[in-house]
N, C-alpha and C positions, 0 to 999 in steps of 0.2 A: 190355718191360713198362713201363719209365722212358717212353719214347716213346707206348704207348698214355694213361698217365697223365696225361701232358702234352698231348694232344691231346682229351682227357676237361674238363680245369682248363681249358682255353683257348674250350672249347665250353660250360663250366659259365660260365665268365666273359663270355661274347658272348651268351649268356642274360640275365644279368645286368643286360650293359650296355643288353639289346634293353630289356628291363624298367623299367628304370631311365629309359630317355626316352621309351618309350609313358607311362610313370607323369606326366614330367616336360610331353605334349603335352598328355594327360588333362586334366592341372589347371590348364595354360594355359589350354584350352580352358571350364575350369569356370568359371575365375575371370573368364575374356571373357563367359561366359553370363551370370553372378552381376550381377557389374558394368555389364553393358548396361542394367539396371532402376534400379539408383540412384546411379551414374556419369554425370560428366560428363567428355570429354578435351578439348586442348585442338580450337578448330576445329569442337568440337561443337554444335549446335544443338535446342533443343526448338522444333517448331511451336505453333500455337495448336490443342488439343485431342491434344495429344503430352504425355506425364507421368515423371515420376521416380518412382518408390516405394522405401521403405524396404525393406531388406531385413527384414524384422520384419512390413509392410507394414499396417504401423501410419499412415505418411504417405505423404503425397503430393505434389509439389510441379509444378506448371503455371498455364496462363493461367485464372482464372476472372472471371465477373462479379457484385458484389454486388446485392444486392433492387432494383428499379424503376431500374436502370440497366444498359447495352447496354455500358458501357464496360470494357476488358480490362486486368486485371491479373495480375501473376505473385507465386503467393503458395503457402504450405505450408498444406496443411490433411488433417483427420482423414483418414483411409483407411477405407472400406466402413459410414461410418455413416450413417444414414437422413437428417439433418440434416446440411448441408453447414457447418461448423465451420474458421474461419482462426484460424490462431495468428502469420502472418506473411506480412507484403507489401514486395513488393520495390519496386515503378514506387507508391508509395501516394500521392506528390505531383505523377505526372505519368503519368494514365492513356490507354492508348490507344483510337484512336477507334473500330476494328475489328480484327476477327481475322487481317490480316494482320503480326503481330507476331513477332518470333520472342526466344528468351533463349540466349544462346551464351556459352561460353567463347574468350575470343579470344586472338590469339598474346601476347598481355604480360601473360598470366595473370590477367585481371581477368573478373569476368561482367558481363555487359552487357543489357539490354533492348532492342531495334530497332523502330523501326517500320517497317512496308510499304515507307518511301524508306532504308531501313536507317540512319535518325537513331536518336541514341543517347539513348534518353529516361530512362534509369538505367544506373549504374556501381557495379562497387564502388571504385572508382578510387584502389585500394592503391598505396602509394609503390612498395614493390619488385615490379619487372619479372622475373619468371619465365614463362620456356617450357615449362616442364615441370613444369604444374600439373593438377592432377584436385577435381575438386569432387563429393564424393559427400553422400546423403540420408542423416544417422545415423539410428538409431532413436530416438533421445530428439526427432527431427525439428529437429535441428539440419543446417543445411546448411552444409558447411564446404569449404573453397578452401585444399590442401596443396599443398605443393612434392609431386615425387614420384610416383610409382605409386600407385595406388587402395591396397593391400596394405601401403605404405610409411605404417604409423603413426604413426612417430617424425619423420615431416615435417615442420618446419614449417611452421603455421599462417598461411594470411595474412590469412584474413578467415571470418570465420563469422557464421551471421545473432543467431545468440544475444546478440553483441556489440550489436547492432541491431534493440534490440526494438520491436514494433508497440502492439500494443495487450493483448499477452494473455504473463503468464507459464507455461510450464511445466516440470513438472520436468526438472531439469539447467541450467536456465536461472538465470542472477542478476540481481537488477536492483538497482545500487546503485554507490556512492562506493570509485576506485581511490585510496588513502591519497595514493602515489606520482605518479600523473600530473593526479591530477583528474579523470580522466573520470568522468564520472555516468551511468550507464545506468539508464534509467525506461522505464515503458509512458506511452504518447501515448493518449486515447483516438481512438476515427474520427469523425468531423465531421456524422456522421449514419449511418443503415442500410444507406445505398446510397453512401457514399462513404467509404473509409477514410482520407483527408486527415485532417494532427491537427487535432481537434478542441478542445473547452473545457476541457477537464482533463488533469493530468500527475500522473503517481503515482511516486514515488523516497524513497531516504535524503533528508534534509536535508542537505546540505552543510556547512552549519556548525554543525550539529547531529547528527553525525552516529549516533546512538544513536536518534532521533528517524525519523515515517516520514508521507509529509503528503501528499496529493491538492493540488495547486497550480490554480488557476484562470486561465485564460488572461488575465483582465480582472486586471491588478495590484492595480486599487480592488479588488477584493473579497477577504475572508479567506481565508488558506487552513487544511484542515481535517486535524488532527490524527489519525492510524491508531493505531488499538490492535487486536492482533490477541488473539482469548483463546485462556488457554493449554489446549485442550481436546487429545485425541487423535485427534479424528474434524478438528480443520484441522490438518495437517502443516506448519504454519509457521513457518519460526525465521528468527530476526535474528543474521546472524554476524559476529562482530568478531574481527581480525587483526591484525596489524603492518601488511599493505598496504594489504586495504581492508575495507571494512562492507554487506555486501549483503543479501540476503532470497531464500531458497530454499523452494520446495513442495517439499516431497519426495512420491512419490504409487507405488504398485504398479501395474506397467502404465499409466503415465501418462494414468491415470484422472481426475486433477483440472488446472484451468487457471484461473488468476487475473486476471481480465479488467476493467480500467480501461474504464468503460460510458459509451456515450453519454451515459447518464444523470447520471453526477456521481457513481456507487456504485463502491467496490473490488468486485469481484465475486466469489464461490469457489462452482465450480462441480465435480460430479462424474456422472461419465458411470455411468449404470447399466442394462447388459445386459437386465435384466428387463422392463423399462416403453421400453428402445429411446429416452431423453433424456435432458438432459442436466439434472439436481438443484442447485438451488443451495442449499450447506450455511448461506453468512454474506455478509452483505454491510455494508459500512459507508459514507456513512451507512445505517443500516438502511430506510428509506424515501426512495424521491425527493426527497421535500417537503423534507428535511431539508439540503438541498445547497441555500448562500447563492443567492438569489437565481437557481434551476435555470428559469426560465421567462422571463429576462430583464426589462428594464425596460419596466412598467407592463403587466405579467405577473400573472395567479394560480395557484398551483400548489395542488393538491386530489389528496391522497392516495387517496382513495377514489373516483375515479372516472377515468375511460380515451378520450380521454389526457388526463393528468394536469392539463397549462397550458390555461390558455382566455389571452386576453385582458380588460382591464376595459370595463365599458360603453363604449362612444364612442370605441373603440382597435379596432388588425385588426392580424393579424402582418405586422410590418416585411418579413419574407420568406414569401410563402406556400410557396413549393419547400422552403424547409428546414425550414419548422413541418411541415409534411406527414411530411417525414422524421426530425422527434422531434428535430430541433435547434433548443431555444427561444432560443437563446443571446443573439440578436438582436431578442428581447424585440419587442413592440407600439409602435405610434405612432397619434397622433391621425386618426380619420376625417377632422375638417374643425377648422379651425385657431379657437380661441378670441376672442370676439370682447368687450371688455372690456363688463360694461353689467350692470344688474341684472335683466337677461333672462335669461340664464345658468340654467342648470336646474343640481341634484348629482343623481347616480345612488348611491342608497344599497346599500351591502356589509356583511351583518348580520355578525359573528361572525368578524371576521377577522384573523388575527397580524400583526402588525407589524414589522419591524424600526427602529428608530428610531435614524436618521442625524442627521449633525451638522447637516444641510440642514433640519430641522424645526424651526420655532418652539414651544417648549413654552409652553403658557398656562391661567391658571387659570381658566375660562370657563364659564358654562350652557350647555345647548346649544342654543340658539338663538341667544344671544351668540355663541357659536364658528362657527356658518355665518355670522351677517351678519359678521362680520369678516374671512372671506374672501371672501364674497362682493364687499364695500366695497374689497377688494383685487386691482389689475390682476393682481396677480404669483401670485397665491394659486390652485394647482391643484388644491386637494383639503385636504380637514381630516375629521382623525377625534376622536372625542368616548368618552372611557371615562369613565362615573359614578363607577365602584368604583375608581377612581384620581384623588383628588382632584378630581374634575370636570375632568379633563384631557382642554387642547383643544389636538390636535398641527395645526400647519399648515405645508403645502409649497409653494414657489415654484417658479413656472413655471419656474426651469432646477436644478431637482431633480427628479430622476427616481425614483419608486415601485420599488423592488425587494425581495423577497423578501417577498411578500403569500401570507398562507397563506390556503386558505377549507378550511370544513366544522370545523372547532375549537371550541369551547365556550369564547367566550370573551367579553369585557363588551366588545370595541372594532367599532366600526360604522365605517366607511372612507367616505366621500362623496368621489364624483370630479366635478369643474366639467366641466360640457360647457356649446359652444355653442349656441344656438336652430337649428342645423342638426339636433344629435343630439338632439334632444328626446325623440325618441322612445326613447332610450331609458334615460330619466330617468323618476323617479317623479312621475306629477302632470303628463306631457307634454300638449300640447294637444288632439292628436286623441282623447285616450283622455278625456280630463276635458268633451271636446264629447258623448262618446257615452254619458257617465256622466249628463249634464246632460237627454238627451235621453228616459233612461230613469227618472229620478227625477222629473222636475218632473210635476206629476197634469197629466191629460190637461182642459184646459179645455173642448173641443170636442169632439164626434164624430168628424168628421172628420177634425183632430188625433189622436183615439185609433187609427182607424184606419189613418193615414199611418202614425204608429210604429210600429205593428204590422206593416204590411207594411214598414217598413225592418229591423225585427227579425228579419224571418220571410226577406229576399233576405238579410240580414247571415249569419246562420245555414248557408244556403243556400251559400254563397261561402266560407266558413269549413269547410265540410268540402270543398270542391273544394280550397279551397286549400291546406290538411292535408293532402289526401292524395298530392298535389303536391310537397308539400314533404318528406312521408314519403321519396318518390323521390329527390327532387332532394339530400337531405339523407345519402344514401348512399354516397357516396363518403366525406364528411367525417367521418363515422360511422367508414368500415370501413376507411377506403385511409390510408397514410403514404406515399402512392407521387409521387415529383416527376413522374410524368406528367401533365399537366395535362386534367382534364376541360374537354367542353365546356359543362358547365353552369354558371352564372352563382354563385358561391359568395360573391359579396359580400351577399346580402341571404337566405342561409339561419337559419333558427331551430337556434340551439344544441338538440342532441337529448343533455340532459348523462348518462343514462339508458344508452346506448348507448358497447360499449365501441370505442374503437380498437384496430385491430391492424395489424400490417404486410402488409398484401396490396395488391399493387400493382395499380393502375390501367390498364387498354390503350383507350385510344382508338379509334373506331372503324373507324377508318380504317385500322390496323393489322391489326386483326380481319380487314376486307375483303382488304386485302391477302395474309394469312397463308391464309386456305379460299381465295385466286382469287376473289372475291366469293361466298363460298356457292357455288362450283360442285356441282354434282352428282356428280361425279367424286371428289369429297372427301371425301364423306358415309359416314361408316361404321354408320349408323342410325339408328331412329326411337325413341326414348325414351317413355315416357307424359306427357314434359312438352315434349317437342319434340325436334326430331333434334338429330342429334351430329354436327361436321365435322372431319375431322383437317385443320392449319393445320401451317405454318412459317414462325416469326419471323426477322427480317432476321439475325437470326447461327444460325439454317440451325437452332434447338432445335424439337421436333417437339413439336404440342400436341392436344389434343381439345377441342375448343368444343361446350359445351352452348347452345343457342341456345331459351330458354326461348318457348314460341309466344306468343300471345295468350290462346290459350282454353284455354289448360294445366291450369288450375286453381289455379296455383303464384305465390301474388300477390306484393307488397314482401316482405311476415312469414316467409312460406316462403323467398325466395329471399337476405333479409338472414342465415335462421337456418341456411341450408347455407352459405354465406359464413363465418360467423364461426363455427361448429361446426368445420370444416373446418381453417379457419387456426388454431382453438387446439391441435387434435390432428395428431401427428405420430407414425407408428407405420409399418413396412416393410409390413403389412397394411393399410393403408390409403389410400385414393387423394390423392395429395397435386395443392393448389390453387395454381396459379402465378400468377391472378389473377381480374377480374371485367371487365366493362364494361356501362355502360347509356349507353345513345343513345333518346332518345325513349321510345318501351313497348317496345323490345327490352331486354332481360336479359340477359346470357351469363356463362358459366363457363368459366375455361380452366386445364384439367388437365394432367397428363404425360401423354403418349400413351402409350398401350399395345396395342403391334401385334397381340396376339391374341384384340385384342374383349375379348368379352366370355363368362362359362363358358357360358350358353345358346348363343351363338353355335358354341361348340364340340361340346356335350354334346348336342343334338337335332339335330344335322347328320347322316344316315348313312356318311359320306364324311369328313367333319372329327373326329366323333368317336373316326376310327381313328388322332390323335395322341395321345389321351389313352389311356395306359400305366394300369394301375394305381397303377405308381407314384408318376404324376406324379397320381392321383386321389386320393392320400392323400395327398399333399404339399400340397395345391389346400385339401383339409379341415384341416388342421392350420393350413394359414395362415387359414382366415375363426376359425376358432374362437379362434387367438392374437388376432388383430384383435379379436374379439367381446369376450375375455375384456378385452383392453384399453380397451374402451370402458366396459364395467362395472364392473369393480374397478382397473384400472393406470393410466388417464389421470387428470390435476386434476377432470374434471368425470364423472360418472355416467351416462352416454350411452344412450336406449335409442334403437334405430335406427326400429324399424315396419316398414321398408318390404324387410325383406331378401328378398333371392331372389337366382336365378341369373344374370338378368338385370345385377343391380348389382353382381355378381361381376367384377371386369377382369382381364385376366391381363396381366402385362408380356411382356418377349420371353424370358424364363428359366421363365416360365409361373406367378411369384410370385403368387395373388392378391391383390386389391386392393377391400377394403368401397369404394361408391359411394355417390352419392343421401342426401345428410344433408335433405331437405325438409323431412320427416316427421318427423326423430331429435327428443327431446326428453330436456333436462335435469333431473337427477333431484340435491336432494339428498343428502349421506353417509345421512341418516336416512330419509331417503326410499324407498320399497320398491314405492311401485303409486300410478298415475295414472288419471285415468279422463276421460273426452273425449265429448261425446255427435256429433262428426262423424269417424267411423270412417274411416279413409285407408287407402291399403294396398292388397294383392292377394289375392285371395281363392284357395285353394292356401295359401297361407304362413301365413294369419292364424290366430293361435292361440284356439280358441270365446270364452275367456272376453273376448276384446277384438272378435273380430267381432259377437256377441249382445251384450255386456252393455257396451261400450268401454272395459273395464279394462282397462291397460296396465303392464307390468312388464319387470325381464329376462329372467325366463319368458319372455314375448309372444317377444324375440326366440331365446331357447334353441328353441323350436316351431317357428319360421321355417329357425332352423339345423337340426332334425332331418328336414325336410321337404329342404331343399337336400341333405343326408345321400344318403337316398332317391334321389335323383335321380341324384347323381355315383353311386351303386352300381348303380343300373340303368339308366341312362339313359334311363327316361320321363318325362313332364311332370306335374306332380303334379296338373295341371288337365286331363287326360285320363283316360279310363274304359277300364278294364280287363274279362277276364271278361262278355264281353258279356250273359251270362244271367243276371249279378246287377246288372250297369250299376254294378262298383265300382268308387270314386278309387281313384287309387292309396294312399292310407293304406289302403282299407281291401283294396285287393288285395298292401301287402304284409302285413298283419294276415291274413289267409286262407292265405298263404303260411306264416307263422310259427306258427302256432297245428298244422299240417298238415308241422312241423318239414320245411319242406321252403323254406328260405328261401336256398340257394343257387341257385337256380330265378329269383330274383331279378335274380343279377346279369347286368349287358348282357352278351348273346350275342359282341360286341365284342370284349369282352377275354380274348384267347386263355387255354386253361386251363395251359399252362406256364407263362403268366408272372404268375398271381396270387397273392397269401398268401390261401389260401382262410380261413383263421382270422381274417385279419388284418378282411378283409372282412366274412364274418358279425358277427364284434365292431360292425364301424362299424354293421350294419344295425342289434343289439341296441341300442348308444346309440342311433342314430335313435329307435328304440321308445320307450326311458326318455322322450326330449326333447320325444317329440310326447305324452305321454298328456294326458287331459283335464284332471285337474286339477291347476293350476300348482303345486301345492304338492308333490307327487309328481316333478315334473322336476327334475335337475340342474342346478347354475349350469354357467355355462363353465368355472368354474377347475378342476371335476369333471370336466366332459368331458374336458379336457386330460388330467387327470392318467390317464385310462381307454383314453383312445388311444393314448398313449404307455409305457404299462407292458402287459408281457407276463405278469404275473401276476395280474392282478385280476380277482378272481370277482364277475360283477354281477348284480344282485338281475332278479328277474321281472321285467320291465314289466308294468304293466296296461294294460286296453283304452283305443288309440288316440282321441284325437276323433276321432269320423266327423260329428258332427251328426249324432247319431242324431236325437235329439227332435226335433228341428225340420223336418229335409228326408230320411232315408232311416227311416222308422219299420216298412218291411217288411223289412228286414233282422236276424236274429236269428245272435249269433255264439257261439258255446261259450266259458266260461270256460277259461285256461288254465293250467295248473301245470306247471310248465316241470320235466325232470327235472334232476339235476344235472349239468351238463356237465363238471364239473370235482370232481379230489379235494384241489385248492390250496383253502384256508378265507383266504384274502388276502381283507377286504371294503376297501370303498370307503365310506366315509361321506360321504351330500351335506351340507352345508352351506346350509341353510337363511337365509332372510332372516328377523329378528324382525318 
């Protein structure tokens, strides 16, 4: 019995011990799965388009490229957000040239950057030499370099990026003054949009102030500016003081907020919000650009209210056009043509403009026309400004004083005159060719044929003057839209300031690029014909996949249309929405160049008999859910009130996940907060989609596009075209053949024969057809916004009211068609209603 017992214990115990090291392979084997995502050992290597992720997967750390530059850095940024977001660069002062780079951890436990010749173009080049280090991605998107095993917490530290801030705080991060060693950790800002090099500002403690918190200017001459943070609850800010040291932490839930020292000269505080898919900025100090010493450099204007911001002064061009392009003024203007001493000398007058008044100005008590001839009478004298309501104060500057921090658009009593030479005359007031043609028009006509000479110079002047306008509309587009250091080929030193027009950051491609990226427009490229021109899938020299809209000639789609998709485009950013990687014009070609998206587009899918057997239902609700969030974001969630016009299936793109994606902003038109209905007497659009009261009467609203969505609705549920006839004995659209349908409660009849009956939510379906119904009735007042629709497709409980009768155009084009009123019974014993929300 003792002996079966013991042979029972010793096989209960080899049980055990089996247990105990399958348990002990298991978790090895977990912790090798876990750790391969945001692990680095040593010997290890990331390629260029190879990534780390948090485990949280929150971050992400690999090679990327910033705005209108090709060049490769290794940096942390957001994880799975629609907007690509860096909080950190490693190679920031010394970027690579191509994607043969790699980032590895090396045997002496340092990480390193490589290029292609495996040169070492970044280090963290820590004093102590450990072999047995691991570098993993935390969730707080700190990346950190421990002695030890991944697993080995208590390791010490040898290097972490948080030590080594960029340009952006976030929380867990500190940036500030070690009591004991000195060290100062601040945010740098980046050099421009497309280069994360530091730039013209530094944000930290004070040093010797240390309680104190100051944005520093790279230019020593100029002030630096004082931070106050308010003490609100909505900015998570605190200033901490210790025995060691004095720092500044965001604290944020789900490190939602990121404090970002801005190209611009602004502290930044930004927070992310899930809703609207951007990112919000709660405060920023200075509160306006304009208000950062001398942000536009010298002999610079900086104008709050218009985009972008800096111009130059009359008779001045940026010192750098590459980096003015890319929103770095830093390096400020210089003279067209060099001043030539004489009382030829023209002043180009600046009404209403703030001053700063340096020690370099002459202050004088002067009229003002005393105050110009005394600079004028003066070789040295570059400019004099005159304020009445200040003692008749006449300020004047010497040639080796430089104008900085000139405000325009302010209500103020000071007028600014800048000395140009008889080079820049023109563009001085009272220049010669303008006062020859003033002379030409005023003086009375002595003669006849005199009167009729000017007349015809009047009438070629005229004539030449809208050619050349609308020349310049063109030519002036780039300057208008692009920040991009690509350099056009068109001649930008003699464009008409367009101050009207805002700038934004979309980059520029040449067209040579263009060519190169489709093969030259092969035909093999082409993934379709558009109503404004075909479309070519391209790849750029670092292998990114794109779609070129190549606008024709006789498109119908002129500068107006193709400037207003451009810049609608680049201000909206939304995962429903087709995002713009850039433009290009060469001569009368136009182009657009978008993300590619390999499955076309939904019509390409949905009227195929053969391609439409990939769309699932599933994925045809998923399809509908993303245009309607897109929708809804154009209408109430993005900065501007967007109605699109021109929706269909067509402008529907799907990524390779089968995301949709809104297209074709031509048409779209800006609508203000208060604004509810437009009206337009040249109707644009497709007819199928167009909602009566804008195809008859060209009134235009979010309706317009709720009618185009309910029509697309339609379409994904049946897959027919809403511009085909149905019912051949009544020769109905399809609204009014699924109205015939519906009224005949016989509306699953409807859906495509396609989509097998096991795999659909027959509920789910009829639902979508009833919105359809609501979306498309005749009058707008009666339709759903989108924020309705949403809420109706997504809840399983809500009971929806009747639709009334569809537009069909009856009045106008089907007037023998007679349809029976409907009274829908109750489908439901759930009393859940739905309230639309109306526009006042």
């Amino acid at each position: 019995m003792g002996q079966m017992e013991t042979i029972g214990n010793t096989r209960t115990s080899s049980l055990s011990l089996l247990s105990f090291y399958s348990y002990i392979l298991l978790s090895s084997f977990f912790i090798l799965f876990c750790s391969a995502v945001d692990t680095m050992t040593p010997n290890q290597s990331i390629s260029d388009g190879e990534t780390l992720i948090s485990l949280d997967q929150k971050f992400v750390l690999g090679f990327f490229s910033p705005a209108a530059t090709t060049n490769r850095y290794v940096g942390i940024w957001y994880n799975n957000l629609p907007i690509q977001t860096i909080v950190w660069v490693a190679n920031r002062e010394n970027p690579l040239a191509d994607s043969t780079g790699v980032f590895t951890l090396r045997n002496d436990g340092n990480l390193a950057v490589l290029d292609g010749q495996q040169n070492i173009v970044w280090s963290t080049n820590t004093s102590t030499v450990s072999k047995n280090a691991t570098a993993v991605l935390a969730d707080s998107g700190n990346f950190i370099l421990r002695e030890g095993n991944p697993q080995n917490f208590a390791g010490r530290i040898l290097w972490q990026s948080f030590d080594y801030p960029s340009n952006t705080l976030v929380p867990g991060m500190k940036v500030g003054v070690n009591l004991k060693t000195g060290e100062n950790r601040v945010l740098r800002s980046w050099k421009n949009i497309g280069n994360p090099a530091q730039g013209s500002f530094t944000f930290g403690v004070d040093p010797l102030a240390s309680n104190q918190l100051f944005i520093w200017p790279r230019k020593t001459e100029y002030p630096p500016m004082l931070v106050n943070f308010p003490t609100l609850k909505s900015i998570p800010i605190s200033l901490m003081n210790d025995t060691e040291e004095v720092y500044l932490e965001v604290s944020s839930v789900n490190n939602s907020m990121r404090l970002v020292m801005d190209v611009s000269g602004q502290l930044r505080l930004f927070m992310w919000f899930n809703t609207s898919q951007q990112w919000v900025r709660l405060w920023s100090q200075p509160s306006e650009p304009c208000s950062v010493y001398a942000i536009c450099g010298p002999y610079g204007v900086c104008n709050t209210y218009k985009l972008p911001q800096c111009k130059c002064l009359p008779g001045f061009r940026p010192t750098s056009s590459e980096n003015w392009e890319l929103g770095d003024y830093s390096e400020g203007c210089g003279r067209r043509s060099a001043l030539q001493c004489g009382t030829k000398d023209k002043f180009s007058p600046m009404t209403n403009v703030n001053l700063s008044i340096s020690g370099s100005a002459s202050v004088l008590s002067l009229s003002a026309e005393d105050c110009k001839r005394e600079c004028l009478n003066n070789c040295s004298c570059s400019a004099y400004a005159y304020a009445a309501a200040h003692n008749n104060s006449c300020l004047l500057w010497s040639a080796s004083a430089q104008l900085v921090d000139i405000r325009d658009g302010l209500n103020t009593s000071k007028d600014l005159y800048i000395r140009l030479g008889l080079a820049d005359g023109e563009f001085a007031a009272g220049g010669s060719s303008h006062t020859k043609r003033l002379t030409l028009v005023v003086v009375p006509a002595v003669a006849v044929v005199l009167g009729i000479l000017v007349l015809g110079i009047m009438r070629w002047w005229i004539i030449q003057s809208k050619a050349k306008k609308k020349q310049l509309s063109l030519r002036s587009l780039p300057s208008a839209l692009s920040t991009s250091s690509a350099k056009s080929a068109l001649d930008a030193t003699k464009l008409e300031e367009d101050e009207e027009e805002e700038g934004l950051d979309i980059p520029f491609y040449g067209f040579q690029v263009i060519e190169a990226a489709t093969n030259n427009f092969d035909d093999a490229n082409k993934l379709g014909q558009g109503g404004f021109g075909p479309v070519y899938k391209g790849k750029l020299a670092g292998g990114k996949e794109i779609a070129v809209k190549r606008l024709s000639k006789n498109s119908g789609q002129g500068i107006q249309e193709f400037k207003n998709e451009v810049i609608l485009i680049a201000r909206l950013q939304h995962r429903n929405l087709v995002k713009l990687l850039g433009y290009c014009i060469h001569g009368d070609d136009k182009m657009l160049l978008y993300e590619y998206t390999p499955n076309k587009s939904l019509d390409y899918l949905l009227f195929d008999e053969n391609r439409r057997m990939s769309l699932n239902w599933e994925k045809r609700f998923n399809i509908i859910i993303g245009i309607a969030r897109g929708l809804l974001y154009l209408h109430q969630d993005s900065r501007l009130r967007i109605i699109h016009r021109d929706l269909k299936t067509s402008n529907i793109l799907l990524d390779k996940e089968m995301n949709p994606k809104i297209s074709d902003f031509g048409m779209a038109r800006i609508f203000g907060r208060d604004q509810t209905q437009g009206n337009t007497s040249r109707v644009v659009g497709t007819y199928g989609y167009m909602s009566p009261e804008y195809a008859l009467d060209g009134l235009f609203s979010v309706k317009s596009d709720v009618f185009s969505f309910g029509i697309i609705l339609l379409e994904i549920v049946s897959g027919r075209k809403s511009t085909g006839f149905y019912q051949s004995e009544d020769n109905l659209s399809l609204l009014g053949y699924v109205w015939h349908l519906w009224i005949q409660d016989k509306g699953v009849d409807l859906i495509d024969p396609s989509l097998a009956e096991a795999c659909i939510n027959r509920s789910e379906v009829l639902k979508c057809i009833h919105v359809a119904l609501l979306c498309v009735q005749e009058d707008a007042i009666d339709r759903p916004t989108m924020a309705s629709v949403l809420v109706i497709l997504l809840s399983e409980t809500a009971a929806l009211p009747p639709p009334k009768r569809p537009a069909l155009f009856v009045r106008r084009s089907v007037p023998n068609i007679k349809f029976p009123s409907y009274e829908p019974s109750t489908c439901s014993s759930n009393h859940v209603t739905v309230t639309f929300i109306q526009g006042r």
